[in-house]
N, C-alpha and C positions, 0 to 999 in steps of 0.2 A: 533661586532668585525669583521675585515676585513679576508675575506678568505685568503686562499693561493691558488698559482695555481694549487699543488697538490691538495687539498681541492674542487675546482670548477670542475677541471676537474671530481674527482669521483662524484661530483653533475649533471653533464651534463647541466654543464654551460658553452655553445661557447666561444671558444678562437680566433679562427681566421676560418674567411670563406674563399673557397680558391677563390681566385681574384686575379687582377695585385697585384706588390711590390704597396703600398701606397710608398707618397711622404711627407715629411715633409717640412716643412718652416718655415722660421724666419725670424728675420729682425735686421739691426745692422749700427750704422752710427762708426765715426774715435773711440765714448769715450765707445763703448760697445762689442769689438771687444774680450775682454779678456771673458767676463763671455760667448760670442756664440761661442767662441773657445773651452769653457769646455764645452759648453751643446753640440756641436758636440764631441766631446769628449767621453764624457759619452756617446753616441748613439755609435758609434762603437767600445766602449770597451766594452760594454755590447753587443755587436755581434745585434742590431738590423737590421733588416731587411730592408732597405727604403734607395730611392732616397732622398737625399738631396739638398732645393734650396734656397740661402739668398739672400735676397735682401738687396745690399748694398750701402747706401749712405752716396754718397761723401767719399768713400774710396779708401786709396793710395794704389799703385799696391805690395806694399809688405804687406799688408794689407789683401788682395785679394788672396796672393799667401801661406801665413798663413793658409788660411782656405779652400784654395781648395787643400792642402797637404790631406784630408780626401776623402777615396772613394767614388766616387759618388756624389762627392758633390761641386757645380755650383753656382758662385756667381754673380748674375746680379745686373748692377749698377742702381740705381732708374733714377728717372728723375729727372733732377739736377732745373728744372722750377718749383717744386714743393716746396713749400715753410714751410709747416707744420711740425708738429712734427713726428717724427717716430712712434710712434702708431698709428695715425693716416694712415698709411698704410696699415695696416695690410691685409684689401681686395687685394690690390694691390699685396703681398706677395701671397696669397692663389691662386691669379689669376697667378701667376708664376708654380704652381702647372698643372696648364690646360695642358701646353706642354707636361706634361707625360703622358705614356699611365698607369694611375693611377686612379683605382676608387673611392679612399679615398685620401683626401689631410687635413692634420694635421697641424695647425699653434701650433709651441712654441714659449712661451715669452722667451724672451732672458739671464733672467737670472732661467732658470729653469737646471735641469739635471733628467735625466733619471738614475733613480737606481738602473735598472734591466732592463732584455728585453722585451720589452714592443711593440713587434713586433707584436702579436698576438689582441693588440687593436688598433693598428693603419688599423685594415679591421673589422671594427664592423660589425655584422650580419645583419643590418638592413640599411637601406641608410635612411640622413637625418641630422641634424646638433646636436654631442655631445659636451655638453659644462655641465659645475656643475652650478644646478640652487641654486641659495641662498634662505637662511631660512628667513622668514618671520623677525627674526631679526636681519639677515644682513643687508636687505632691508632695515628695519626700522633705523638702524644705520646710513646707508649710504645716507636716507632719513631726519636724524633730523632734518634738519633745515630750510626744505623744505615744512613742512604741514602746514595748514592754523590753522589760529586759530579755535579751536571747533572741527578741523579732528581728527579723529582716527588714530594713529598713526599706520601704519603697511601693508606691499607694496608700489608700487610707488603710492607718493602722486597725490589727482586729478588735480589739475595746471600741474604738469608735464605731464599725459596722456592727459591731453586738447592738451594740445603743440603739441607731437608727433599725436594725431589721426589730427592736422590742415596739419602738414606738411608731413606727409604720404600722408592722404588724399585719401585710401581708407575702412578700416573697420571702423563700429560705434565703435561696441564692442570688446577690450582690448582682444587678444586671448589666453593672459600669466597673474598671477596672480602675480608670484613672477620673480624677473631678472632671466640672467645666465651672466656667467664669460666672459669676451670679452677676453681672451687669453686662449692657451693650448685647446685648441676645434679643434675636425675633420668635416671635412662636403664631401658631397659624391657631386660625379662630378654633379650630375643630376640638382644640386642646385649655380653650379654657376652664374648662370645669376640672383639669391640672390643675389650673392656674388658680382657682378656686382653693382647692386642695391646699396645696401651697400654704395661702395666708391662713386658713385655719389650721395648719400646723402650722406654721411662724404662733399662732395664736397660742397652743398648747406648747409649746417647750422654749421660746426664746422669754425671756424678761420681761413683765409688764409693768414697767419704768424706761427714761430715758438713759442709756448707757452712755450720751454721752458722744462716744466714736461707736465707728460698724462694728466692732468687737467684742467680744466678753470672754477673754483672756481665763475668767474663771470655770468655764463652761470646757472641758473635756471633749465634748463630742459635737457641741455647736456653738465654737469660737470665733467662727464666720459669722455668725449668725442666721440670718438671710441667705446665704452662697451654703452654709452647711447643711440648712434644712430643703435646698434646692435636690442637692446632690440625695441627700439620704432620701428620698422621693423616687428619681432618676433609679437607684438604684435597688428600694424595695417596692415602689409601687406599683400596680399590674398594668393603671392608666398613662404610665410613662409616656409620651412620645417618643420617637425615634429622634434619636442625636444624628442631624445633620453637618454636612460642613460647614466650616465659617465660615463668611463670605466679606467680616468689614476690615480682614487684611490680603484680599487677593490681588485689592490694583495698586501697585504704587503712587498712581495718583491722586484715588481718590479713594479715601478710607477712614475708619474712625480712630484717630488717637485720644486716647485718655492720658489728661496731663496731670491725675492723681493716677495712685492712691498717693497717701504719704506725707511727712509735712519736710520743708513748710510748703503750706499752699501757692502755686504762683501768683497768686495776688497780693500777697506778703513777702514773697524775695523768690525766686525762679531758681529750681536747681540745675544742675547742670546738663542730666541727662533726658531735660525735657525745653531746655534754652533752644533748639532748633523752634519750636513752636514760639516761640516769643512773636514774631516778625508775622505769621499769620494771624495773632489772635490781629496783633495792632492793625492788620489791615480789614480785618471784619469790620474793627471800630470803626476807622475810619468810611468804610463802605456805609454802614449805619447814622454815621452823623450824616456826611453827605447826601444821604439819601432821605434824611430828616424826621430821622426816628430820634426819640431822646434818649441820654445814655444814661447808664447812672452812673451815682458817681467814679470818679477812675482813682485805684492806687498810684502810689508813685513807680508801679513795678511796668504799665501800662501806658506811661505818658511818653512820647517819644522823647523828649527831650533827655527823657533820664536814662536813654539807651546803654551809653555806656555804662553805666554805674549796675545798669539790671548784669551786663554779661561781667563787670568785675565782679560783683557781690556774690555770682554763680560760680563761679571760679575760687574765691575767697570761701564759700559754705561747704565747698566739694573739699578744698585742703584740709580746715579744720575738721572735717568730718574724718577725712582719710585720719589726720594726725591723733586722733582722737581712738580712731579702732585699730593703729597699728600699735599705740599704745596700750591696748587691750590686750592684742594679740602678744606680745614682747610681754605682758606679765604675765600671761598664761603659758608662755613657750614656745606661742605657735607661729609659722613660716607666716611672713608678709607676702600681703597681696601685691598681683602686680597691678597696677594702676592705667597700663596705656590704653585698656577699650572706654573709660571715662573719660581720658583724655580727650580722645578721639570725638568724644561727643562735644566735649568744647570748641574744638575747632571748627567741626560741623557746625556747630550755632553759631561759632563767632564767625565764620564764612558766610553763612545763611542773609548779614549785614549787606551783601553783595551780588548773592545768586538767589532764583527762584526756588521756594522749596522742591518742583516738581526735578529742577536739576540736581540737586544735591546729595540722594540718597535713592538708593537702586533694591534696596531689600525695607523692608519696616522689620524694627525691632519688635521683640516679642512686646517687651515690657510696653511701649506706646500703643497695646491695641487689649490692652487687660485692665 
């Protein structure tokens, strides 16, 4: 079960060591402009503490002038000669971070929010890079279809480490067993020239074209892209930092959920097992109008009137989906899923109509902090 802060605290579990303000960052081009307006959003209605910097590409100046209405917060336009995808940045983002005098610098994905203030982990006690390392069977998941014949399924497959120790190019041996998250991760200033490192490897082995999504399905050894050539770094490079804990799912109150990956987007129809967040984003907005910043424009997934219809249509996306893979499953042969922990999350969101998020849920899901 996840602490609280009250809880940690009487544990004499460090919250914040005293240091500069850290800095956050993100990244956002013209079509992602709405969900980095609520996750800024969410950081200064929850009174967070931190400098803010995006990196913005190819955005129009009223675009620009949207999201630097928040204190603090500074949007530098990318390099327009770069051709790739916006995750693919993301070093370049963190390196936006350097200009401050900040000793912790925070990348969030951009469609994340902050659900509390979560000021206090953005100066972890310890300098080095925090990101959520994945379970042996996320890895394995993420790896299916990647092992050789006769391998053991479980970590990154050995074709993929051959790859990255060729093109690192300096450790024999693997310094990580299992990945970690290539978004929502801090890393301490000492480690930029990592972070350096990074994007000119993104430079030599990911695509120099726009793929499009974070992916490239055809790539063997860096189908993450960004997150894969993080890891192969992590694990042959000698200037690695030390993988600390993660810290933006320790409090139930106040912690980062990410309402991607995945489609569809909530701004286009809310799936089910992220409809608990429907109710906070809507209260950012309306914190934000009230407060007299201007919004942009709102989907129909976002307007309170159309509440019900966001938590039928989540309901209705989750059946057809279910009906769709058990139909997959039934021509392949294979045993049906059971359905009640999805369930479950509907209820919790369609509850949520009625209770505080901080009452509702007593552990955070893995998936809402990845």
């Amino acid at each position: 079960m996840i602490a609280t802060r009250d809880e940690m605290t009487a544990k004499g579990i460090p919250l914040q060591a005293a240091r500069t303000k850290p800095t956050v960052v993100t990244i956002t081009d013209r079509n992602y402009v709405l969900p980095v307006y609520i996750l800024l959003g969410s950081l200064r209605y929850h009174r967070v503490i931190c400098h803010i910097d995006v990196l913005g590409v190819d955005l129009t100046e009223a675009q620009v002038r949207l999201l630097e209405q928040f204190p603090e917060t500074k949007v530098h336009r990318a390099d327009p000669s770069n051709p790739g995808n916006a995750a693919t940045r993301k070093a370049e983002a963190i390196l936006l971070g350097s200009t401050r005098e900040s000793d912790f610098i925070t990348l969030l994905d951009g469609d994340s929010i902050a659900t509390g203030d979560i000021s206090d982990r953005l100066n972890p006690p310890q300098p080095g890079i925090l990101s959520r390392r994945k379970s042996t069977a996320e890895d394995t998941a993420v790896y299916r279809s990647r092992y050789a014949s006769g391998e053991e399924p479980g970590g990154v497959p050995r074709a993929v480490l051959d790859r990255w120790r060729e093109d690192v190019g300096e450790r024999e041996t693997p310094a990580i067993t299992n990945t970690v998250i290539g978004g929502n991760l801090t890393i301490h200033r000492d480690y930029l020239g990592f972070v350096r490192k990074w994007q000119d490897q993104m430079t030599k082995v990911l695509p120099r074209y726009d793929t499009r999504i974070a992916y490239d399905f055809d790539s063997e050894a860096y189908h993450q892209m960004d997150e894969s050539v993080l890891n192969s770094l992590l694990a042959f490079a000698y200037d690695a930092p030390p993988i600390r804990e993660y810290l933006f799912n320790q409090d139930v109150n106040a912690y980062v959920a990410h309402l991607g990956p995945g489609k569809p987007r909530f701004w286009n129809l809310w799936r089910l097992e992220k409809i608990r967040y429907h109710k906070q984003v809507r209260r950012i907005l309306k914190w934000a109008r009230d407060s007299g910043y201007d919004l942009p424009e709102l989907p129909w997934t976002l307007r309170s009137r159309n509440t019900p219809a966001v938590y039928v249509s989540a309901l209705g996306h989750y059946s057809l989906r279910k009906t769709k893979q058990a139909a997959e499953r039934a021509r392949y042969g294979l045993a049906p899923r059971r359905m009640g922990q999805s369930l479950s999350s509907w209820r919790s969101g369609a509850t949520s109509l009625k209770r505080e998020p901080s009452e509702k849920r007593k552990i955070i899901p893995t998936a809402d902090t990845t």
